[in-house]
MIKE-844816 format. One record per residue: x negated, y negated, z of N, C-alpha, C in turn; residue in one letter. Coordinates in steps of 0.05 Angstrom, whole numbers, padded with zeros to 5 digits, always signed. Each point is the difference from the previous one (the first is absolute). Layout:
N
XYZXYZXYZA;...
***
This chain:
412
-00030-00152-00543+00019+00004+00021+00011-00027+00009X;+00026-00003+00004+00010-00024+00012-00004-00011+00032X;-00007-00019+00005-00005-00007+00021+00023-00029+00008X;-00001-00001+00026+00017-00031+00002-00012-00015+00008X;+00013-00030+00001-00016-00010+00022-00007-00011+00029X;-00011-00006+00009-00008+00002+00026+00016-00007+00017X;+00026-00016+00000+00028-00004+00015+00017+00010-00031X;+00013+00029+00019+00026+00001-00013+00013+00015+00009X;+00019+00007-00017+00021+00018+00018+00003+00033+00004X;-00028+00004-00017-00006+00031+00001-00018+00004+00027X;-00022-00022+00004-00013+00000+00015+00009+00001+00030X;+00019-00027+00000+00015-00002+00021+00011+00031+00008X;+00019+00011-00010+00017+00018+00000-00016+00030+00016X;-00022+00007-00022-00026+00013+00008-00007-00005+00040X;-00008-00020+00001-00006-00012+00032+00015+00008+00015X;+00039-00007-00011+00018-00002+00021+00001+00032+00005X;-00011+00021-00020+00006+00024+00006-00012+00016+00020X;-00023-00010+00005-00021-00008+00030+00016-00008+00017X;+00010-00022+00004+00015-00013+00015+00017+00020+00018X;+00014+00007-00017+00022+00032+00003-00014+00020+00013X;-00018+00014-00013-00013+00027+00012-00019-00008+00021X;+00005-00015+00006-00026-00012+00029+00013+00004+00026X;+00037-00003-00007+00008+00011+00024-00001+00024+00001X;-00002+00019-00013-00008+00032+00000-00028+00000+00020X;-00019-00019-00012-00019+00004+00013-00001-00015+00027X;+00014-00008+00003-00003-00008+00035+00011+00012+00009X;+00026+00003-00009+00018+00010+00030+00003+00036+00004X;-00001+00010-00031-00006+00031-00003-00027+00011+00001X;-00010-00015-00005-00042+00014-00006-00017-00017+00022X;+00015-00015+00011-00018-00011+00015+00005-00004+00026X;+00015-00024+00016+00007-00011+00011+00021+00022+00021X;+00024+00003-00005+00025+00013+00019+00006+00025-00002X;-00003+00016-00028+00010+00023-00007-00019+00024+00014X;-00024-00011-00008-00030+00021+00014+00000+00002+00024X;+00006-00018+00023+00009-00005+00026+00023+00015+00005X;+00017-00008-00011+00029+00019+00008-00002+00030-00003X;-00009+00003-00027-00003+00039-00005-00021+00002+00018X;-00022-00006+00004-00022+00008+00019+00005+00000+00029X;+00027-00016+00003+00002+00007+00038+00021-00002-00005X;+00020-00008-00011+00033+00017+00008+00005+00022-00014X;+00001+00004-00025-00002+00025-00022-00013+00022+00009X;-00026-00007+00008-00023+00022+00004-00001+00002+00028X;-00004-00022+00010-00019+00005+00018-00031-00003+00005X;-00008-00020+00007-00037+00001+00004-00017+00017+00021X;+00018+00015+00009-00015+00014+00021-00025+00017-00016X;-00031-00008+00022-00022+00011-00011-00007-00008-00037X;+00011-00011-00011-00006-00009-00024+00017+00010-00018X;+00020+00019+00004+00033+00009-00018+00007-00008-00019X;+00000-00031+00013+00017-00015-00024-00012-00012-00017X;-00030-00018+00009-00016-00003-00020-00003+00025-00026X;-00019+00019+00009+00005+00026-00020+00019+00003-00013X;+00031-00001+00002+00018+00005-00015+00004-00026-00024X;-00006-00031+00021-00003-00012-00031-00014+00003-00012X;-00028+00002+00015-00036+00009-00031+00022+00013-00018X;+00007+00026+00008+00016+00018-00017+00009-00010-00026X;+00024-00015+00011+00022-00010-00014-00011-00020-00031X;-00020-00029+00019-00021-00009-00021-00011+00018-00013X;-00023+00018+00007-00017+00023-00018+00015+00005-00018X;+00028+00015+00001+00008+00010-00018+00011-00015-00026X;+00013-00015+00007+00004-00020-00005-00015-00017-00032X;-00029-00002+00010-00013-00010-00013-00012+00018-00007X;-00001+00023+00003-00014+00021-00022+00021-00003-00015X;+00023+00009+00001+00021+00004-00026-00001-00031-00026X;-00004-00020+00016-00002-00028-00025-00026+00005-00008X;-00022+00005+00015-00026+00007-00012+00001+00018-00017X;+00001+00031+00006-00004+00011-00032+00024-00003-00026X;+00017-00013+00006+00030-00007-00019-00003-00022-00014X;-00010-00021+00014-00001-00027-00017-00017-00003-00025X;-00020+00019-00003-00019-00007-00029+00020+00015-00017X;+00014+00018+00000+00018+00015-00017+00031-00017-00002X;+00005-00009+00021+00025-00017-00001-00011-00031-00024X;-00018-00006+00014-00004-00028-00012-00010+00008-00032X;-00018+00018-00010+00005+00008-00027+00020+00000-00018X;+00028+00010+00019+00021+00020-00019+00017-00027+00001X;-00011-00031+00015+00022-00021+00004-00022-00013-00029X;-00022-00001+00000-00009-00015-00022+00007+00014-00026X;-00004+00024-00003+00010+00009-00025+00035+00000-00006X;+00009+00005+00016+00025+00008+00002+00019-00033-00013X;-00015-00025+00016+00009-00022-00003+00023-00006+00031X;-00001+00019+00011+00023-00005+00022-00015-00010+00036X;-00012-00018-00004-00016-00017+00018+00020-00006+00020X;+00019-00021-00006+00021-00003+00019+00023+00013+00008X;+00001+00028-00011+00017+00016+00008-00012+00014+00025X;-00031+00009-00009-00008+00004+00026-00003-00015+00032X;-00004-00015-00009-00002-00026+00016+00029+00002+00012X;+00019-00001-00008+00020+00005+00010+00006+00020+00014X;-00002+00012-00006-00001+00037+00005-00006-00001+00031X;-00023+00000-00005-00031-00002+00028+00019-00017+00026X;+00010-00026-00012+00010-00014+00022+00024+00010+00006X;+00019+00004-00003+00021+00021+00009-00007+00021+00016X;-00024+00013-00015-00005+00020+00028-00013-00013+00020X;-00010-00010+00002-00003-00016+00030+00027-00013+00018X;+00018-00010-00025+00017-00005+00018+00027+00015+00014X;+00006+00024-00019+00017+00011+00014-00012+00018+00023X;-00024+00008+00009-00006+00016+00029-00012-00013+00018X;-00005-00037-00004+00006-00014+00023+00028-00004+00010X;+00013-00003-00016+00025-00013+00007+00013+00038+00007X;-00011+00017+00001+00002+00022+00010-00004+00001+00030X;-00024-00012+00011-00014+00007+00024+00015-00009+00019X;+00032-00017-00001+00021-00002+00012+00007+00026+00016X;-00002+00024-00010+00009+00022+00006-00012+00019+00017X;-00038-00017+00014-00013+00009+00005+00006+00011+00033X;-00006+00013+00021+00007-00001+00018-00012+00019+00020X;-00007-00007+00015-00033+00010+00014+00000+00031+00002X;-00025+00001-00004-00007+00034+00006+00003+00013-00039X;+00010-00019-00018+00012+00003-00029-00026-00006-00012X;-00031+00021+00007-00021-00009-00008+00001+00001-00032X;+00002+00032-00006+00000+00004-00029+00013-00015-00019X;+00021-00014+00009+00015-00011-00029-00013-00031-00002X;-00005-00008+00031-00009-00028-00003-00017+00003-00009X;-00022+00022-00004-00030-00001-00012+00006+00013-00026X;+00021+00008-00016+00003+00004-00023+00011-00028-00020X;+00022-00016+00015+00007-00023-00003-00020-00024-00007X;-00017-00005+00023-00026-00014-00007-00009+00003-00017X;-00011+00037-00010-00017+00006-00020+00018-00018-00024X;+00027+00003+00001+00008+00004-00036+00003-00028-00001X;-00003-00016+00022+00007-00036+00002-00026-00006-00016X;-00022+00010+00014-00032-00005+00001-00006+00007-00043X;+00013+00027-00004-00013+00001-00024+00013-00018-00013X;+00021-00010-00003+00028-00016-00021-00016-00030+00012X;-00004-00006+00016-00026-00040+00009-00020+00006-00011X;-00009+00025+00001-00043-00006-00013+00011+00012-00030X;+00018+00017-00003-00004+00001-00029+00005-00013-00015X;+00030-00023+00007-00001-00024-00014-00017-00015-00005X;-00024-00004+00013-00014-00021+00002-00023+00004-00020X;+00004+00015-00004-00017+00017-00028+00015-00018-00035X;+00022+00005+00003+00017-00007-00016-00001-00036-00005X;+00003-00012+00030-00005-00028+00008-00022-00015-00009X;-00028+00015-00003-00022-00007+00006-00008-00001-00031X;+00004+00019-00010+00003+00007-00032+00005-00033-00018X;+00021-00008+00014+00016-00032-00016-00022-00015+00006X;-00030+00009+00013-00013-00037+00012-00011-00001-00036X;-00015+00015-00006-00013-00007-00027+00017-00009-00022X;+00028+00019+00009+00017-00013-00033+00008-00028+00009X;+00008-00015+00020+00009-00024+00007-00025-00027+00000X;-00015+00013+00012-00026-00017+00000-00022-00009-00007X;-00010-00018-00009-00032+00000-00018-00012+00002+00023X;-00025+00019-00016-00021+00000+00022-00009-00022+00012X;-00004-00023-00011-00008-00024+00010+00011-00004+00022X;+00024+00010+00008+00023-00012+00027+00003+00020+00010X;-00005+00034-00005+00012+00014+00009-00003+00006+00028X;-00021-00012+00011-00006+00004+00029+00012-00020+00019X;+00007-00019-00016+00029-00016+00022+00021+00009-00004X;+00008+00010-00021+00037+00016-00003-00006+00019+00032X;-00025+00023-00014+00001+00017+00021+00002-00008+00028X;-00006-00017+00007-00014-00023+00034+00032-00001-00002X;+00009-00016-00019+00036-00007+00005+00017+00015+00003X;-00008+00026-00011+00019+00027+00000-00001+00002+00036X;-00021+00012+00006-00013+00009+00030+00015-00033+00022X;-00005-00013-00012+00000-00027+00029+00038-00004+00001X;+00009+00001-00026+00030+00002+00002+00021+00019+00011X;-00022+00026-00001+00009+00025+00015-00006-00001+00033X;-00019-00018+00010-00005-00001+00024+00029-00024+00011X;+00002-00011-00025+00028-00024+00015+00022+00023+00004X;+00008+00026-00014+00018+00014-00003-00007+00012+00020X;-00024+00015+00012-00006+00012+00028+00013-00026+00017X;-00009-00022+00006+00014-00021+00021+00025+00005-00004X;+00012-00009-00018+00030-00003+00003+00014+00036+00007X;-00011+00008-00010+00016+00036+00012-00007-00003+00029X;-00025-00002+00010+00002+00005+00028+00015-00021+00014X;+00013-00022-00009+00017-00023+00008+00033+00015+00001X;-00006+00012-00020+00035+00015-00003-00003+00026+00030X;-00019+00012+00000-00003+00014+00019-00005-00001+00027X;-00005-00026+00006-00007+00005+00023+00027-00009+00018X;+00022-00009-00008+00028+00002+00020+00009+00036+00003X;-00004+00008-00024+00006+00028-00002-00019+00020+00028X;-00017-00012-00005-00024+00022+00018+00005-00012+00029X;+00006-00022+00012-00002-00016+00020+00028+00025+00009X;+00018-00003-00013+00039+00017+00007-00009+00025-00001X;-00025+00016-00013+00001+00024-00001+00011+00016-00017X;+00013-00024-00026+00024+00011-00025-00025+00016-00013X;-00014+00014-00007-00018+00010-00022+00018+00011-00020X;+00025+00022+00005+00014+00005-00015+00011-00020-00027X;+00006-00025+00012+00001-00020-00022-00016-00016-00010X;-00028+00002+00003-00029-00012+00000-00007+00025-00019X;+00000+00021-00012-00016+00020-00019+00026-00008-00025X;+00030+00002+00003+00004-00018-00024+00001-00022-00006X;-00007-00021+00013-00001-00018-00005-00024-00011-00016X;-00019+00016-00001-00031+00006-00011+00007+00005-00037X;+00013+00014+00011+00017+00011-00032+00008-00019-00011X;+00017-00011+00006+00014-00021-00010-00011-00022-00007X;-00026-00015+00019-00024-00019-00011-00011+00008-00017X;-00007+00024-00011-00023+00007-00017+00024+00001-00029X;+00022+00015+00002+00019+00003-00023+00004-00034-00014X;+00012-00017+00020+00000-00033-00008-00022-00009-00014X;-00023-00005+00017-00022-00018-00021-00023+00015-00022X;+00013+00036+00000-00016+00007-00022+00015-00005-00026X;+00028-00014+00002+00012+00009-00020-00015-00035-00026X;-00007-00015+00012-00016-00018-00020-00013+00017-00021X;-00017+00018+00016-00027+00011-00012+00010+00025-00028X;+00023+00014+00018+00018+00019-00026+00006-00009-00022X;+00011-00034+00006+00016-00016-00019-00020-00005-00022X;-00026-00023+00013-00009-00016-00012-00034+00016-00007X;-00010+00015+00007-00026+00014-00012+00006+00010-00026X;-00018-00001-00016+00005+00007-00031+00009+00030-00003X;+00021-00006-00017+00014+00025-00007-00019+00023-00006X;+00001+00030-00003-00017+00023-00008+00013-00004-00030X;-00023+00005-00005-00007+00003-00041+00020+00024-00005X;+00010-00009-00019+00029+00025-00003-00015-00012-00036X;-00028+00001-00009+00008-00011-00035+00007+00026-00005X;+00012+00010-00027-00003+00025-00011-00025+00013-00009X;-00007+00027+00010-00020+00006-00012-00031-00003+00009X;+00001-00020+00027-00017-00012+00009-00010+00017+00032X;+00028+00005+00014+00002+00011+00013+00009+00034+00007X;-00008+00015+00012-00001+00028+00002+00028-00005+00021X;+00009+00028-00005+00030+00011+00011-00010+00013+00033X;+00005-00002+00015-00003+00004+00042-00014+00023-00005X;+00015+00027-00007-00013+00027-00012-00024-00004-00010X;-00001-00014-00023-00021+00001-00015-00029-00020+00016X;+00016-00022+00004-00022-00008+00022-00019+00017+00026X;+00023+00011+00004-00016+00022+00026-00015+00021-00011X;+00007+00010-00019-00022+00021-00015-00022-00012-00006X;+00008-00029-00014-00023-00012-00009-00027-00006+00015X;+00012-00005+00028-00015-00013+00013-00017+00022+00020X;+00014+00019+00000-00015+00025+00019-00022+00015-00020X;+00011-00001-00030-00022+00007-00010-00024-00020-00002X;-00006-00025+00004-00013-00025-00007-00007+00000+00026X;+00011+00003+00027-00009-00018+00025-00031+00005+00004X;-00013+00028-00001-00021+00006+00013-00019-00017-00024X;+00008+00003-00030-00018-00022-00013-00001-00020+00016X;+00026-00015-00008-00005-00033+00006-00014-00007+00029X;+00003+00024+00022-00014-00004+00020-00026+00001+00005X;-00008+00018-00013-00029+00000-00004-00007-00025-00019X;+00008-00012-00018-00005-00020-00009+00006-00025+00009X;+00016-00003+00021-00009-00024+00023-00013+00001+00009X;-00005+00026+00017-00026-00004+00022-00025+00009-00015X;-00005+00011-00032-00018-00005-00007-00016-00034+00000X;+00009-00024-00001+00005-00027+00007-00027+00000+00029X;-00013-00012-00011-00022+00006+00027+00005-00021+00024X;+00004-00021-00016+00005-00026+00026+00043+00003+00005X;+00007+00007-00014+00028+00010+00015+00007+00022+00010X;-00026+00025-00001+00005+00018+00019-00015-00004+00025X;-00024-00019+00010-00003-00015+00014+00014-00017+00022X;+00016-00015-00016+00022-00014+00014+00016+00019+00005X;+00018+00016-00005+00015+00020+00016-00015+00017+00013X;-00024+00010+00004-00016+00017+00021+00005-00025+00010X;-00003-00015+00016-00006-00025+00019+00030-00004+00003X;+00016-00008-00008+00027-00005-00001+00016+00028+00019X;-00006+00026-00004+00000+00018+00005+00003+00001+00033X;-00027-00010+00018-00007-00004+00021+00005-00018+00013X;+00003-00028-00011+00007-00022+00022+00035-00002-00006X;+00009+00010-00014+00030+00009+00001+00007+00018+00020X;-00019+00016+00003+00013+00028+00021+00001-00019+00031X;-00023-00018-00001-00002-00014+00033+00027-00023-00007X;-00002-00010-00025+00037-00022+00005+00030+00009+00006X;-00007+00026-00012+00027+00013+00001+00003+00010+00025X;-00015+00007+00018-00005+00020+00019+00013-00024+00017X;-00020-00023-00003+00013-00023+00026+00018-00006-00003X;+00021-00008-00027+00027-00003-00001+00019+00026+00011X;-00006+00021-00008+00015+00008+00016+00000+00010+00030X;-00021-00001+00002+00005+00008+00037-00014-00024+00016X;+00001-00023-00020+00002-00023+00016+00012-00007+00031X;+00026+00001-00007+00020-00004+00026+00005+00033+00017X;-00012+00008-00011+00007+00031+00021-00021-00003+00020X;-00018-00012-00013-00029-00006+00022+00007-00022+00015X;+00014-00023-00007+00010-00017+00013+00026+00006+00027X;+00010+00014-00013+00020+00016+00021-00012+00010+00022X;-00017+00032-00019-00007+00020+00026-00015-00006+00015X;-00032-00018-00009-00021-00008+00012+00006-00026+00021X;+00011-00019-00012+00000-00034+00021+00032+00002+00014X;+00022+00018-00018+00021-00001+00016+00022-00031-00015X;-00008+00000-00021+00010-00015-00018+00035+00013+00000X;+00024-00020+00012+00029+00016-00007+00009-00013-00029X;+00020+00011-00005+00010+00003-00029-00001-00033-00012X;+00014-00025+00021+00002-00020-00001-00025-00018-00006X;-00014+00009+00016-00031-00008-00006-00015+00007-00017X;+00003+00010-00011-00008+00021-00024+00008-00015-00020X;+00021-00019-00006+00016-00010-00022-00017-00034-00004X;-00007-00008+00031+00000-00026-00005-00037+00004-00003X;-00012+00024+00002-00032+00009-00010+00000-00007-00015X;+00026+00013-00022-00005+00004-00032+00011-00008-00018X;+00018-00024+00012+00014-00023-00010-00034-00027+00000X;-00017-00003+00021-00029-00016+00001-00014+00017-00022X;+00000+00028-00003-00020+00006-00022+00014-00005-00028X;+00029+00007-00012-00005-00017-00017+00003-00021-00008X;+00002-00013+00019-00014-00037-00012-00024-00002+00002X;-00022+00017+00016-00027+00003-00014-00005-00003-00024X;+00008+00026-00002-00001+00021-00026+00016-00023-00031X;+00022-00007+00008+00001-00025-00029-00022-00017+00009X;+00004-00010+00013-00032-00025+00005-00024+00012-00013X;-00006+00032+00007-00029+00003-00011+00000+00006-00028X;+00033+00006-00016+00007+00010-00035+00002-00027-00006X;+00010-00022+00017+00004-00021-00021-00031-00022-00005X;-00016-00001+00033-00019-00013-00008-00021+00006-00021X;+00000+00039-00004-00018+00016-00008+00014+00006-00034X;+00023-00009-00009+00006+00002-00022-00016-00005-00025X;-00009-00023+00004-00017-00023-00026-00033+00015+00005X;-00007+00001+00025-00025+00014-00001+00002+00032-00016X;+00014+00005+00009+00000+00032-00023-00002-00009-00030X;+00008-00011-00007+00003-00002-00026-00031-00025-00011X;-00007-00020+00028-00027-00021-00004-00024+00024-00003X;+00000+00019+00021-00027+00002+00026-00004+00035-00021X;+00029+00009+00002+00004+00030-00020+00007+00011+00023X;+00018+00019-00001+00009+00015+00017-00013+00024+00017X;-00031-00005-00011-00019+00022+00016-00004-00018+00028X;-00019-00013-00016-00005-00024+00032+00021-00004+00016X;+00031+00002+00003+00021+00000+00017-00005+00013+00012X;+00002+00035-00014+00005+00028+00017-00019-00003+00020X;-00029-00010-00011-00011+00005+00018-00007-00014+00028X;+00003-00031+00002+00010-00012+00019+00030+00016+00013X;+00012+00013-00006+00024+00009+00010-00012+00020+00020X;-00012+00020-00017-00012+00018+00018-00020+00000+00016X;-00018-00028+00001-00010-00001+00016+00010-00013+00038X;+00028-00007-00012+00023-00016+00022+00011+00030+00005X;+00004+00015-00013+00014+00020+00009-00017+00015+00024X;-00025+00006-00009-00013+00021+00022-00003-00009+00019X;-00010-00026-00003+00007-00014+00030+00017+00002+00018X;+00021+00000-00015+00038-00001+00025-00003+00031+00008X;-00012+00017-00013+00002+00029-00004-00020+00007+00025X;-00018-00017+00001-00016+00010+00021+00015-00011+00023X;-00002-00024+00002+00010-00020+00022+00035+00017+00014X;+00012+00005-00021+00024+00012+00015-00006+00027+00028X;-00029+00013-00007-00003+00013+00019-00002-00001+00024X;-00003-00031-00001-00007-00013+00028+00019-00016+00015X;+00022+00004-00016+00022-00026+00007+00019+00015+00028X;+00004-00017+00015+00014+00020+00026+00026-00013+00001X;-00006-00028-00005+00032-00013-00001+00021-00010-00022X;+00025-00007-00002+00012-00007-00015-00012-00022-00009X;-00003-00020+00012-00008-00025-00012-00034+00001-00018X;-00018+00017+00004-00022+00006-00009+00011+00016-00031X;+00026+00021-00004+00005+00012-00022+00022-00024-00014X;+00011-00017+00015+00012-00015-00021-00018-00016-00019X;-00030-00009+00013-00019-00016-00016-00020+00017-00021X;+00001+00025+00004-00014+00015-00009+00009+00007-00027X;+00034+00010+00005+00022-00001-00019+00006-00013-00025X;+00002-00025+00010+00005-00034-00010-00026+00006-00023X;-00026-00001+00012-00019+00001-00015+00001+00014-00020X;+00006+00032+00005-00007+00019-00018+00021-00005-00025X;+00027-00010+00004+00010-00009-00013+00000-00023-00029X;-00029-00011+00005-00005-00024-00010-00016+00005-00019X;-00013+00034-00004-00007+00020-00015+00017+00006-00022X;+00027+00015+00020+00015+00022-00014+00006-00005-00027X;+00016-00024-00007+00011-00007-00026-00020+00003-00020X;-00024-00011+00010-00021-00016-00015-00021+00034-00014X;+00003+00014+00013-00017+00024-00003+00017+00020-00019X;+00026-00003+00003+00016+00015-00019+00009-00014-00028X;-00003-00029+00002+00012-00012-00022-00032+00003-00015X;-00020-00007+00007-00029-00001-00018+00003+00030-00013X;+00006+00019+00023-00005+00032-00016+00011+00005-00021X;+00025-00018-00003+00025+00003-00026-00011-00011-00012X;-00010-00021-00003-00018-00024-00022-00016+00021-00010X;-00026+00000+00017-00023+00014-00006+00006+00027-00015X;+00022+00014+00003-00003+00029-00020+00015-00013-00015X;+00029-00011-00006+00001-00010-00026-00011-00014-00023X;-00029-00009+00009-00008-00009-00026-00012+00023-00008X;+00002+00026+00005-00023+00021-00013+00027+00013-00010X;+00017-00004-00012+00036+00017-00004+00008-00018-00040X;-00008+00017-00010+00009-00006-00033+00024-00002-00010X;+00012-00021-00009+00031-00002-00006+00009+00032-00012X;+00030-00009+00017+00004+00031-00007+00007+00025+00015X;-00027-00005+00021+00002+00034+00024-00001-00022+00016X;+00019-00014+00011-00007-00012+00023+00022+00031+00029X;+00027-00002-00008+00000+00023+00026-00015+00022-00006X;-00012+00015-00014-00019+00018-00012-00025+00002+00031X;-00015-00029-00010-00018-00004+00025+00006-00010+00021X;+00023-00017+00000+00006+00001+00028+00009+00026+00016X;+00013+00019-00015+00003+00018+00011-00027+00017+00013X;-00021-00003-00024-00027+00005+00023-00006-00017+00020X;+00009-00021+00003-00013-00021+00024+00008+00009+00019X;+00036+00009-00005+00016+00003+00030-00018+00032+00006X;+00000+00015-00016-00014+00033+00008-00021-00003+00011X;-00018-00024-00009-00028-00003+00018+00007-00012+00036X;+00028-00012-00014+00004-00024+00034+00011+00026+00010X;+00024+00012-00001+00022+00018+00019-00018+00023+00001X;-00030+00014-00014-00007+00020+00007-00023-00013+00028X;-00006-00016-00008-00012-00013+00029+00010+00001+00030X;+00025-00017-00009+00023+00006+00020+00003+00031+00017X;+00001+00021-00017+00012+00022+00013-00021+00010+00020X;-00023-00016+00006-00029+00016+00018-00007-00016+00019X;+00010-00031-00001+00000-00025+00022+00018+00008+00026X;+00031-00003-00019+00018+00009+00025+00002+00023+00016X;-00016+00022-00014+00001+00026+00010-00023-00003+00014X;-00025-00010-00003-00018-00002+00022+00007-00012+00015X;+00016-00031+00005+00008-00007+00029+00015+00023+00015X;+00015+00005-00008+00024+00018+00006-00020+00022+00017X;-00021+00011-00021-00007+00027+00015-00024-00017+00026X;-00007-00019-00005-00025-00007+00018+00021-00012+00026X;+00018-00014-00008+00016-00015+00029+00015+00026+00017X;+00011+00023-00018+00005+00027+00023-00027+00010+00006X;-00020-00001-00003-00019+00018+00019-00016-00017+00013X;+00006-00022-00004-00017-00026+00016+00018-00003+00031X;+00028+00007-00003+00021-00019+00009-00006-00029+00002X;-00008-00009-00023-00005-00031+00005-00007-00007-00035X;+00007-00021+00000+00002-00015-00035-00023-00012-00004X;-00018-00015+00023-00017-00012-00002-00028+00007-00019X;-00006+00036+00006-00018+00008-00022+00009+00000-00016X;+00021-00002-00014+00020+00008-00024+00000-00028-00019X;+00001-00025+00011-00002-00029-00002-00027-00012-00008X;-00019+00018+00015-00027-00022-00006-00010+00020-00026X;+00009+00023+00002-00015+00011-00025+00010-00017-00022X;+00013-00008-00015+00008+00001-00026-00011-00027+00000X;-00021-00018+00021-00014-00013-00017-00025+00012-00017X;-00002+00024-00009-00026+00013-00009+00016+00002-00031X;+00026+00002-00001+00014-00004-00023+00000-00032-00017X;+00000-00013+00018-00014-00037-00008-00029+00011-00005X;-00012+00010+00002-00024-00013-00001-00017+00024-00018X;+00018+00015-00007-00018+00018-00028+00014-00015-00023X;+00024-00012+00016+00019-00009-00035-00016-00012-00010X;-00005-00022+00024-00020-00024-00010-00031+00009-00019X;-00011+00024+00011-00029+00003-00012+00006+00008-00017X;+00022+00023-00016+00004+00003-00019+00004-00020-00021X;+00020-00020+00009+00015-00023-00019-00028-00015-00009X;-00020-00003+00013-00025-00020-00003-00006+00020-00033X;-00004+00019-00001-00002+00013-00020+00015-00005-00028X;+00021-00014+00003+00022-00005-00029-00010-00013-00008X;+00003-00015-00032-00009-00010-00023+00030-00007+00003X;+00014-00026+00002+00026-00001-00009-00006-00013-00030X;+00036+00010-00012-00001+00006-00031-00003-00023-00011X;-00008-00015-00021-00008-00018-00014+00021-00024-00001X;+00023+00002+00001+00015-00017-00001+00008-00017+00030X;-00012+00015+00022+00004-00009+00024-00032-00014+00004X;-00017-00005-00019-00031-00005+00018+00007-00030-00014X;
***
């Protein structure tokens, strides 16, 4: 399989496409959008609006979870890798640049909208994640990945920089396309310049024929990954301290809102300090993934994580959650870029979206039971705080599990 080398312009290109979809993740999944549907859209009274996003996420990520091991199959056989890739990002971008249209009390469409934003960002990333093995030797692949993640946190800064004149005037209407429009500009490197899909003759199966192919094959080839004792290992463990990362990214700032009283403005310049954490902790933590192996990361990660996880329960003020924040941040990059490392060296030239498409079904089926337990625990609590300290018990099985992996031979 061809590989490049370690500065180039596939690689680059790859990163910048992070760069791009990071404003999705701040300002739609994270940061402004979850705030706005949850108390102008919805409404938070008694826990309303929380519930309606769990919703929106849950669903969301069940649909890329059971779709992606069958999607990413029918892209490896098929040969059409960056069509999908393409595909995926379009739908994310035309029903943000939709949510223009949103307008309070308009729960259903904004929570249908989300969903179809939410599956077209996580399902691309399936597609995204697929290119780390073809681009990268293992030897390096855990700094591409650190560079992918830390360049996407510069693309979180700079979106919330574009946003925050918008949010200060109250324009949101021109702040959901304008989201569009960042992500459409700097993905277009990654369309251009990632290696073309295999069109040899003969080599490759016809879309049709791929999809038959692969629905008759999936339950094999699945059972024959997780037959894999130390990589069904690492995804049981992966499984669990994913449900507690995902959980805090997204109802990060809703807890910051509803609980300390965090307003929209403040909220921006939170999570403008977390990600310059967050590159600080992908760029210093780069070279160690790839020195130390990308187990020993996760698990320093998650041992920083339960900590903030616990400690947030206790925090009463802003200035106690901006340090707590800052911190957990210094994690974030570092815990998701090792997980990309660490399961790609167990991925055989060849099925790389195949298994990534199992990584994302192991990550987004996690997802759909995190957000829906905050959601259901913060309406009958009326309060987030039990909702917050639990999911450090999600750090801390990841971790006993992960002690358990054998990583694969080429990473020891």
């Amino acid at each position: 399989m061809r590989r490049t080398a370690l500065f180039s312009r596939e690689i680059l290109s790859w990163c910048i496409y992070d760069f791009a979809n990071s404003s999705y993740s701040a300002i739609i999944a994270t940061v402004i959008f979850p705030v706005y549907y949850v108390n102008v859209i919805v409404g938070n009274e008694a826990g309303l609006g929380d519930l309606w996003w769990g919703r929106a996420i849950s669903l969301s990520m069940a649909i890329v979870a059971i779709s992606s091991p069958f999607m990413g199959g029918i892209a490896d056989y098929s040969g059409l890798r960056k069509h999908f890739l393409i595909a995926y990002s379009m739908l994310a971008v035309i029903p943000v640049a939709l949510m223009s249209t949103l307008r309070p009390g308009m729960v259903v469409i904004g929570f249908l909208l989300m969903a179809a934003a939410n599956v077209g960002h996580e399902g691309g990333m399936v597609f995204y994640n697929s290119y780390l093995p073809v681009i990268a030797e293992s030897s390096h692949r855990g700094r591409v990945s650190a560079w992918g993640f830390g360049l996407g946190y510069i693309g979180s800064f700079s979106a919330l920089i574009m946003a925050l004149p918008l949010v200060k005037s109250e324009n949101f209407r021109l702040l959901w396309p304008s989201v569009s429009v960042f992500i459409i500009l700097f993905t277009l490197p990654a369309f251009i310049n990632l290696p073309r899909d295999d069109k040899t003759p003969g080599h490759r199966k016809s879309l049709i024929e791929s999809a038959i192919f692969n629905a008759s094959h999936f339950f094999g080839s699945l059972k024959e990954l997780l037959g894999q004792r130390e990589l069904r290992r690492f995804l049981a463990s992966y499984f669990v301290y994913q449900d507690g990362v995902g959980t805090v990214i997204v109802f990060c700032s809703i807890f910051a809102a509803a609980t300390l009283n965090f307003n929209t403005t403040e909220l921006i310049y939170l999570f403008m300090t977390v990600q310059v954490t967050a590159f600080a902790g992908s760029m210093i933590m780069a070279k160690p993934i790839d020195i130390w192996g990308p187990k020993r990361v996760i698990a320093i990660s998650l041992v920083l994580w339960s900590a903030v996880a616990i400690v947030s329960y206790f925090v009463t003020t802003k200035p106690q959650f901006f340090i707590v924040a800052t911190t957990a941040g210094l994690g974030l990059g570092t815990v998701q870029a090792a997980s990309r490392a660490f399961f790609a060296g167990f991925i055989p030239d060849g099925r790389e979206s195949e298994y990534f498409g199992v990584y994302s079904m192991i990550g987004k089926t996690s997802a759909i039971l995190g957000p829906l337990i905050f959601g259901i625990t913060s309406a009958a609590f009326k309060s987030q705080r039990p909702a917050i300290v639990s999911i450090s018990a999600f750090f801390v099985l990841g971790l006993i599990l992960l002690l358990r992996v054998e990583p694969p031979q080429r990473q020891v």
